[in-house]
C-alpha positions as CSV (number, residue, x, y, z in Angstrom):
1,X,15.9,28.7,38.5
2,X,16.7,30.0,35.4
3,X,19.4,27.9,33.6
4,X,17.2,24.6,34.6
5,X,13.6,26.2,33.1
6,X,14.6,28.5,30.3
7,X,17.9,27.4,29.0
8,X,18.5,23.6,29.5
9,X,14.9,21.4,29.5
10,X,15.5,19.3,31.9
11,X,13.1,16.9,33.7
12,X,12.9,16.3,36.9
13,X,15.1,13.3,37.4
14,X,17.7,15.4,35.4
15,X,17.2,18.6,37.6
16,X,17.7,16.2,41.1
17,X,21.4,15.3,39.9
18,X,22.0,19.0,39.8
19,X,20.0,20.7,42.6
20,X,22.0,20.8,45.4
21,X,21.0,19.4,48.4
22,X,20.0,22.2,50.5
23,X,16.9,22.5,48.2
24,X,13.6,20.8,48.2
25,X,13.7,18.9,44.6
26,X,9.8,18.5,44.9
27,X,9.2,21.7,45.7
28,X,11.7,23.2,42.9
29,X,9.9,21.2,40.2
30,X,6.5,22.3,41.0
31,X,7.9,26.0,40.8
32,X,9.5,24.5,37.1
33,X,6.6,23.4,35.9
34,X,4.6,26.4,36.9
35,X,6.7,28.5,35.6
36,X,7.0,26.8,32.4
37,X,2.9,26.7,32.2
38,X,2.6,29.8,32.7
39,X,4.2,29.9,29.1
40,X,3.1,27.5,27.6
41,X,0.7,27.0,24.6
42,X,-1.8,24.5,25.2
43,X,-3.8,21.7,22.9
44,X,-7.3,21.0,22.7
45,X,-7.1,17.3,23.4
46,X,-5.9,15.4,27.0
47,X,-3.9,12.8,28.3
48,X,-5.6,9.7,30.7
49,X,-5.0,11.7,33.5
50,X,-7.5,14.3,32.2
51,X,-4.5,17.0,31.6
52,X,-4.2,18.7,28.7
53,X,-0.9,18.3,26.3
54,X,1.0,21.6,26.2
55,X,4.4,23.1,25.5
56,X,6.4,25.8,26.3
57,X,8.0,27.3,23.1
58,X,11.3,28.3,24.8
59,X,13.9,30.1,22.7
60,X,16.2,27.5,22.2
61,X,13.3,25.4,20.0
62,X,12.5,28.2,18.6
63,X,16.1,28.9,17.4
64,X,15.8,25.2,16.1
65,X,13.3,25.7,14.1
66,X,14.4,29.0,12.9
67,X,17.8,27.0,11.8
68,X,15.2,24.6,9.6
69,X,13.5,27.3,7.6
70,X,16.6,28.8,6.8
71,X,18.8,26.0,6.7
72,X,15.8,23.8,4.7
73,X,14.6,26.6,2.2
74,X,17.9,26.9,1.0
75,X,17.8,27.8,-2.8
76,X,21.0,24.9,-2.4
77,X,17.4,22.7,-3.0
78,X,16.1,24.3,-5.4
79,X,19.6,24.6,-7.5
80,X,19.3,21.1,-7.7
81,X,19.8,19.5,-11.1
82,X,17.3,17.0,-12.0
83,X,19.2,13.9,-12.4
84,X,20.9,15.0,-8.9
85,X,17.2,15.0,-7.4
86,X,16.1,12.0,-8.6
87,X,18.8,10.0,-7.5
88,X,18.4,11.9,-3.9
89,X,14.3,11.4,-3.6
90,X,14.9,7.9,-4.9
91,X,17.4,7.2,-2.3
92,X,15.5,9.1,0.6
93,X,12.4,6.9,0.0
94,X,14.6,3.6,0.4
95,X,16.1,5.1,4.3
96,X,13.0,6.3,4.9
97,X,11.1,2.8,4.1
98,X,14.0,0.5,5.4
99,X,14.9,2.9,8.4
100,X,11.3,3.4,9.8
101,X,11.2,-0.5,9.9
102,X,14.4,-0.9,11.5
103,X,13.4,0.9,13.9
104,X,10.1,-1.2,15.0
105,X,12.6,-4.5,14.7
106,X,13.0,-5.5,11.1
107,X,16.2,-7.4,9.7
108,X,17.7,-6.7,6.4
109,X,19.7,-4.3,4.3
110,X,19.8,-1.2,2.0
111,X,20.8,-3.9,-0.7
112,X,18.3,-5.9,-0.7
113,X,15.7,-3.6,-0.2
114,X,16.9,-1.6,-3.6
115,X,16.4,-5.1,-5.5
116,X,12.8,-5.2,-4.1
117,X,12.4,-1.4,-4.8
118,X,14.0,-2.4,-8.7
119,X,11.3,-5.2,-8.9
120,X,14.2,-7.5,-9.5
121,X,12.6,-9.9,-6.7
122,X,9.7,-9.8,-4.1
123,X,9.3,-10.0,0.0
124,X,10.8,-13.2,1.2
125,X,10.0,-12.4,4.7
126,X,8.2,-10.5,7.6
127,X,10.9,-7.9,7.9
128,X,11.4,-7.3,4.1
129,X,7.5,-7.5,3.8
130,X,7.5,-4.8,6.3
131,X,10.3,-2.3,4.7
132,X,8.6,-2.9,1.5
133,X,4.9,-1.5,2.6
134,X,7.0,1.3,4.0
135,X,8.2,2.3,0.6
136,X,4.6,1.8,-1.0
137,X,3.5,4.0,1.9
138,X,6.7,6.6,0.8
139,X,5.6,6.6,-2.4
140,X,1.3,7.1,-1.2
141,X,2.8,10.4,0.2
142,X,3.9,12.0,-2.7
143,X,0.6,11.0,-4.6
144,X,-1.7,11.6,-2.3
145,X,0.1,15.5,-0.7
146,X,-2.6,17.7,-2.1
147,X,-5.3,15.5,-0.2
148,X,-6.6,16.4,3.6
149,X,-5.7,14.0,6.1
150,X,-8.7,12.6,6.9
151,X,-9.3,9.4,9.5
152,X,-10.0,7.7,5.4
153,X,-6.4,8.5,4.4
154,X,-5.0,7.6,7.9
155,X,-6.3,3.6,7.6
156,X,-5.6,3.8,4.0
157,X,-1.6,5.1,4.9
158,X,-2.0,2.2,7.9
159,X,-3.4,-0.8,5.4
160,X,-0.5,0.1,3.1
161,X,2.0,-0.2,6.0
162,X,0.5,-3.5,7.5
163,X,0.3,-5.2,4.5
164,X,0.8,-8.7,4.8
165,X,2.7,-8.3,7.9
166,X,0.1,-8.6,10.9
167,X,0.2,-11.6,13.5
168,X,-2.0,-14.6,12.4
169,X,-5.7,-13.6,13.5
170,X,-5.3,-10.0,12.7
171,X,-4.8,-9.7,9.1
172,X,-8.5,-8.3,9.0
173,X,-7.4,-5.1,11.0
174,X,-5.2,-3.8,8.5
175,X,-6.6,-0.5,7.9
176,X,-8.9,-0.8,10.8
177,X,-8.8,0.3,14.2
178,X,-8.5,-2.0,17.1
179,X,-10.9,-3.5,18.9
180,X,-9.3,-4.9,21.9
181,X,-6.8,-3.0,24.7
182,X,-3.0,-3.5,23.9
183,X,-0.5,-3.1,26.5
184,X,3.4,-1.8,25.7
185,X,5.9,-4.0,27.1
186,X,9.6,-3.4,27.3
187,X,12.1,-6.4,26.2
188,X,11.6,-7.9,29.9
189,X,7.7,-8.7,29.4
190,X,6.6,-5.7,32.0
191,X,4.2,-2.9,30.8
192,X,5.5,0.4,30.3
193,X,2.2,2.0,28.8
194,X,-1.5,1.2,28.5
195,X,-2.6,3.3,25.8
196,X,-6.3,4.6,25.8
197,X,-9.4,1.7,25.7
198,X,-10.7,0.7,22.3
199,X,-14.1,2.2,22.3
200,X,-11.9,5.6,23.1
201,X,-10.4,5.6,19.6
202,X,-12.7,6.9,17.0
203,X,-13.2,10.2,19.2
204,X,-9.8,10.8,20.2
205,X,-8.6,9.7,16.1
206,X,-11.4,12.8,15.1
207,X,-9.9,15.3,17.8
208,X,-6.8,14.8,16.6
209,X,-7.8,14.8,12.6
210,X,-10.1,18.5,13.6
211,X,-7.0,19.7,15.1
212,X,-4.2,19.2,12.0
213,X,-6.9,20.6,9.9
214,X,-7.9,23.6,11.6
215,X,-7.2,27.1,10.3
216,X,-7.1,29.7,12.8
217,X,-4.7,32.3,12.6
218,X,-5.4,33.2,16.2
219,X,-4.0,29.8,17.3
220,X,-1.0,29.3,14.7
221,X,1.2,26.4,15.3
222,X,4.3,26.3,13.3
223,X,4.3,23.3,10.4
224,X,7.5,21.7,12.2
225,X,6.0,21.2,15.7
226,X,2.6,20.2,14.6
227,X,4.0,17.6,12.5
228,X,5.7,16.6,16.1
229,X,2.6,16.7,17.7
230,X,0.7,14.5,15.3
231,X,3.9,11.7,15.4
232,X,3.4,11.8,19.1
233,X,-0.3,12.1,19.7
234,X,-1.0,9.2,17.0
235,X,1.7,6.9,18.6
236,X,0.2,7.5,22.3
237,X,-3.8,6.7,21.3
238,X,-1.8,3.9,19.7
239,X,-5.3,3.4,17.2
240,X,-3.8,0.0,15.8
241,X,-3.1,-3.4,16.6
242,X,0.3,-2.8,14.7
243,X,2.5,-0.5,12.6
244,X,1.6,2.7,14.8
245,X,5.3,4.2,14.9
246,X,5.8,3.7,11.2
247,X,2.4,5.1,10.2
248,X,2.9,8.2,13.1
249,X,6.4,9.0,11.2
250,X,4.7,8.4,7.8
251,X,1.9,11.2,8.5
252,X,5.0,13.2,9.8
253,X,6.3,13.4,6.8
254,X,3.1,13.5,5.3
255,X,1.8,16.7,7.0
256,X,5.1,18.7,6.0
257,X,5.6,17.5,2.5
258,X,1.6,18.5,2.0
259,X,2.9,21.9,3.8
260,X,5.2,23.0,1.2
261,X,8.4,21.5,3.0
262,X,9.1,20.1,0.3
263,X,13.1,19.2,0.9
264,X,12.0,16.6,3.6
265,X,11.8,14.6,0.4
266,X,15.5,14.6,0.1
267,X,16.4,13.1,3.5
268,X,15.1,10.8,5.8
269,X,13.9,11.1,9.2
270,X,13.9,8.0,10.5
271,X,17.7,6.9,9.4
272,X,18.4,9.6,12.4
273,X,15.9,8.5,14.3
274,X,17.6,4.7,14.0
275,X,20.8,5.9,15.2
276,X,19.4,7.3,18.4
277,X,16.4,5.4,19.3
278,X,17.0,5.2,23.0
279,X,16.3,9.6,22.9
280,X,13.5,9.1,21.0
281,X,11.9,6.4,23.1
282,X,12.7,8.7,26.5
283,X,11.5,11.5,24.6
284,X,7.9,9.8,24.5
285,X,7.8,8.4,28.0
286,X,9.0,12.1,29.0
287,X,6.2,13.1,27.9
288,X,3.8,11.0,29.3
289,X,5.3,11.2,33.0
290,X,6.0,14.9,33.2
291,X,2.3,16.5,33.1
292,X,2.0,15.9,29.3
293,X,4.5,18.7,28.8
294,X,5.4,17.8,24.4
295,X,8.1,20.1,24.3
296,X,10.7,17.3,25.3
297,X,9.0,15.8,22.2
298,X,8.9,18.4,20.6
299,X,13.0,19.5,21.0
300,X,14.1,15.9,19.9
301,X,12.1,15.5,16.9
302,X,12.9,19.5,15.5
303,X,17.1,18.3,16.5
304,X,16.1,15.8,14.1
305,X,15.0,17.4,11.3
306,X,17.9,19.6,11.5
307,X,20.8,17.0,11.8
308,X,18.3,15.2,8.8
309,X,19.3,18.5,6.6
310,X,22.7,18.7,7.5
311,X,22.9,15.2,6.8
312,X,21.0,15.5,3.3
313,X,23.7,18.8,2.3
314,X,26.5,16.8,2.7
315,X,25.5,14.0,0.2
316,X,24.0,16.7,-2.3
317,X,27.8,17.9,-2.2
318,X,28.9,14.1,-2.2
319,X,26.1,13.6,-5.5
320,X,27.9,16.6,-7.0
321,X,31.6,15.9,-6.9
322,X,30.4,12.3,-8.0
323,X,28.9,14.0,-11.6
324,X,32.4,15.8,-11.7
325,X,34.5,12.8,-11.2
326,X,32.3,11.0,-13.8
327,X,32.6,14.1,-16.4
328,X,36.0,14.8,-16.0
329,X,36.4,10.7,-16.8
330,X,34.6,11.1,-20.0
331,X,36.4,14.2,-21.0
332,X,39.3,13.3,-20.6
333,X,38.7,9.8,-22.1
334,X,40.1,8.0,-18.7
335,X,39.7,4.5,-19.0
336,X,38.5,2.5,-15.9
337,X,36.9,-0.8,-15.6
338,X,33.6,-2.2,-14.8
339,X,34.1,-3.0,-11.5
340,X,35.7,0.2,-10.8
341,X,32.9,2.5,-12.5
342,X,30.4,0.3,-10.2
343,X,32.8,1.0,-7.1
344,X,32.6,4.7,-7.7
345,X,29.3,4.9,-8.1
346,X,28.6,3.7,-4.6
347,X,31.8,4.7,-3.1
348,X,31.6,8.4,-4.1
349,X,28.1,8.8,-2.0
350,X,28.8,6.9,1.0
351,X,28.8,8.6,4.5
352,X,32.5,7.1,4.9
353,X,34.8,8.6,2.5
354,X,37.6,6.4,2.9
355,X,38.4,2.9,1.9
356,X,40.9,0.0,2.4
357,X,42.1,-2.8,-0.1
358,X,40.0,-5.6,2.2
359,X,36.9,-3.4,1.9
360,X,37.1,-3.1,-1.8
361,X,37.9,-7.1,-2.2
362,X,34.9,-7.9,-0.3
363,X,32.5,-5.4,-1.8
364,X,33.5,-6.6,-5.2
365,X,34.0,-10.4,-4.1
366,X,37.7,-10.1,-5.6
367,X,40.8,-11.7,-4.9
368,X,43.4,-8.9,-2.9
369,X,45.7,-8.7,-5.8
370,X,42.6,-7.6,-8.1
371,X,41.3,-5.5,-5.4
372,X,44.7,-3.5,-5.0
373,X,45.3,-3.5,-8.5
374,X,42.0,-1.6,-9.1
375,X,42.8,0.8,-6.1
376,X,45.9,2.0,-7.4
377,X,45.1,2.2,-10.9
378,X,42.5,4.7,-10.0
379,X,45.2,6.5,-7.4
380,X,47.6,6.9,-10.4
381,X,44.7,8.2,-12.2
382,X,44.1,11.0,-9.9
383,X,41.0,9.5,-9.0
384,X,41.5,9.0,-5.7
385,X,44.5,9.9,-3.3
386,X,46.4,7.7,-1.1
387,X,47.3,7.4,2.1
388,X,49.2,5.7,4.9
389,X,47.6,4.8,7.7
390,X,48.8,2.7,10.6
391,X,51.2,0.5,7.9
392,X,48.0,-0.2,5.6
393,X,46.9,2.4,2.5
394,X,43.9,4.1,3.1
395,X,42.4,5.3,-0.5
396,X,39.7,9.0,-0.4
397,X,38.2,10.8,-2.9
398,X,40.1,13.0,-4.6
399,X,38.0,16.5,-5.1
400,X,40.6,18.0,-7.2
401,X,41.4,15.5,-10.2
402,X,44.6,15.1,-11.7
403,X,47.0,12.5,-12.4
404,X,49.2,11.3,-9.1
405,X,53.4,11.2,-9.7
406,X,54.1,10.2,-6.1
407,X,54.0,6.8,-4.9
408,X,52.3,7.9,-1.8
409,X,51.0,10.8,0.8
C-alpha cells in the first residue's frame, strides 16, 4: 500500500497496471483514497458532484516546493546585472506571451512576435492577434502586482487577452462572463467536460476571489500551490466564452509575482508547459475523475516551475558567457563582421549550443561559401571551437577564448 499512496501518486488506472491480480483493484483504491483523505487539506469550494477539492501534501511535493524556494531565491537572481535582467524579463514576457498561445492553438514564431513586441509591425492575424494580447496582458502584470485580484482585475486581465480575437458574435464578451453553457470537445467533436451553467459563475468567480484573498494563518497555503489551485479552479468554472487557459496561467503568474516570487519574471511557464501539454491536459481531467483530489494538479504544475528555473539558470549562465565573449572582443580589438556580431548574439543564448555551416547559411540567407567562411574565421579566432561530427564540422561556443592553431578537434 505504501509505495502506490505515499511515494508514487498514482491514479487508479495507473495503480491497476501494477496491482497484481490476486487483489481487488476497486477495493485497493477506495483504501488509497481513504487513506490519502485522511491527509489531506481540503478547500472551501466543490466540484459538480458536490465534493469538495482537496489534496494530500505528500513529501515528495513538498520536497518540490522546498527545491523552488531554495533553488528560486537564489541570490544567483539577485546578482544579476541590470542589462543581464532586462534582456532576461524582456525575453520571458515574449515565451510567456507566444507560448501561452501556442498552447491554446496559435501559429507563428518567436521572430515575428519580437517585431510586433519592437512595434516594427502590427497583428496580421488571429494567432498573432492572440500572442500579442498575451504580451499586453504580461506586461498588465507587472503594472498592476501591488493591486488585489479582484473579479474587476480578472475581466480586465481577460479583455486584454481576448482582444480582437473572439468568434464573430462574441466580441461583446471580452471582459465579460458568459452567458450561455459551453461544452469541451476533444479534436474528434465528442465532449470531454461540461463546465458549470452560466448563472453558476458569478458565485463560484467570488468563492474563488474570497479564497486567494484570505489571510488566515490557521489555514496557510503555500504561494506555489495556491497559485496551482487558482490556474486549475479558474480553468474548470471555465467563466468565459474564450481565452480561459491563457488568462488561468496569466493570474498564475500574477498571484506569485504579486507574492514576492519575483524570479518567475525571468522564465516562462508556459514554454514548459508547451513542450508537455499532453501531462498537463491529464493532469486536469485527473482531477476531475479522481474525487477532485488537486494534488495530481498540483505535482505537475510545482515540476514545472522547477524545470522553469533550471531552465532560466542555464540561459542566465548562457547571457553571461555572451557579455564575456563580447568584452573580450572589444578588448582585444577582434574584428568580426556584421553578420557574425548578429549571429552571436542569438547564437550565444540559444538552448542548442551547436551549429552547422547549413544552419548558419540559412539563418543569415548566405551563400555556403560565405556561411563557412564566417564560421571559421570566428574558429581561428578562438571564438568558437570546432568539431567533427559524422564527416560534417560541427561549430560550439568556446567558454575559454583564445586564438585556435589547430585545424580541427
Amino acid at each position: 500500500m505504501k509505495s502506490f499512496t505515499f511515494t508514487r501518486y498514482l491514479n487508479k488506472e495507473d495503480i491497476g497496471y501494477r496491482l497484481s491480480n490476486k487483489i481487488s483493484l476497486n477495493d485497493f483504491w477506495m483504501e488509497t483514497v481513504r487513506l490519502r483523505k485522511n491527509k489531506g487539506d481540503f478547500l472551501p469550494f466543490k466540484d459538480q458532484k458536490e465534493n469538495p477539492f482537496w489534496f494530500f501534501n505528500l513529501p515528495a511535493l513538498q520536497k518540490i516546493i522546498h527545491e523552488i524556494d531554495s533553488n528560486g531565491k537564489d541570490s544567483l537572481y539577485k546578482a544579476v546585472s541590470k542589462d543581464i535582467e532586462s534582456e532576461l524579463v524582456k525575453n520571458s514576457l515574449v515565451d510567456e506571451a507566444f507560448y501561452s498561445s501556442v498552447i491554446e492553438g496559435a501559429f507563428s514564431t518567436i521572430k515575428r512576435m519580437r517585431e510586433l513586441v519592437a512595434g516594427r509591425d502590427t497583428p496580421q492575424d488571429h494567432s498573432e492577434q492572440m500572442i500579442f494580447n498575451n504580451y499586453k496582458a504580461m506586461q498588465f502584470i507587472f503594472e498592476q502586482k501591488h493591486q488585489d485580484i479582484s473579479i474587476d482585475l480578472i475581466l480586465q486581465l481577460h479583455q486584454i487577452i481576448t482582444d480582437k480575437t473572439l468568434d464573430k458574435g462574441q466580441e461583446e464578451f471580452a471582459g465579460k462572463f458568459r452567458d450561455d453553457q459551453v461544452y469541451i470537445q476533444d479534436p474528434s467533436g465528442h465532449v470531454i467536460y461540461t463546465p458549470p451553467t452560466a448563472q453558476q459563475i458569478p458565485e463560484a468567480m467570488e468563492q474563488l476571489v474570497q479564497w486567494i484573498n484570505q489571510i488566515d494563518e490557521g489555514t496557510f497555503t503555500h504561494p506555489i500551490i495556491k497559485a496551482a489551485i487558482i490556474h486549475f479552479h479558474l480553468v474548470y468554472i471555465h467563466p468565459f466564452f474564450d481565452g480561459n487557459g491563457r488568462t488561468s496561467r496569466a493570474l498564475f503568474y500574477f498571484y506569485l509575482i504579486k507574492n514576492e516570487y519575483g524570479f518567475f519574471k525571468y522564465f516562462s511557464i508556459s514554454a514548459v508547459v508547451e513542450k508537455s501539454k499532453s501531462q498537463y491536459y491529464r493532469a486536469i481531467k485527473d482531477v476531475e475523475d479522481y474525487d477532485a483530489d488537486l494534488t495530481y494538479f498540483l505535482l505537475y504544475m510545482s515540476k514545472v516551475v522547477l524545470d522553469s528555473i533550471g531552465a532560466v539558470t542555464r540561459q542566465i549562465a548562457k547571457h553571461y558567457h555572451k557579455h564575456f565573449v563580447f568584452r573580450k572582443i572589444e578588448e582585444d580589438m577582434i574584428y568580426i563582421n556584421a553578420r557574425q556580431k548578429k549571429f552571436l548574439n542569438n547564437f550565444l543564448v540559444k538552448s542548442s549550443t551547436d551549429i552547422r555551416i547549413k544552419d548558419y547559411q540559412k539563418t543569415n540567407k548566405v551563400v555556403y561559401e560565405t556561411a563557412r567562411r564566417d564560421l571559421e574565421d570566428l574558429y581561428k579566432k578562438g571564438i568558437l571551437l570546432r568539431i567533427n561530427q559524422n564527416k560534417a564540422f560541427v561549430y560550439k561556443p568556446n567558454y575559454a577564448i583564445g586564438p585556435n592553431t589547430q585545424n580541427s578537434t
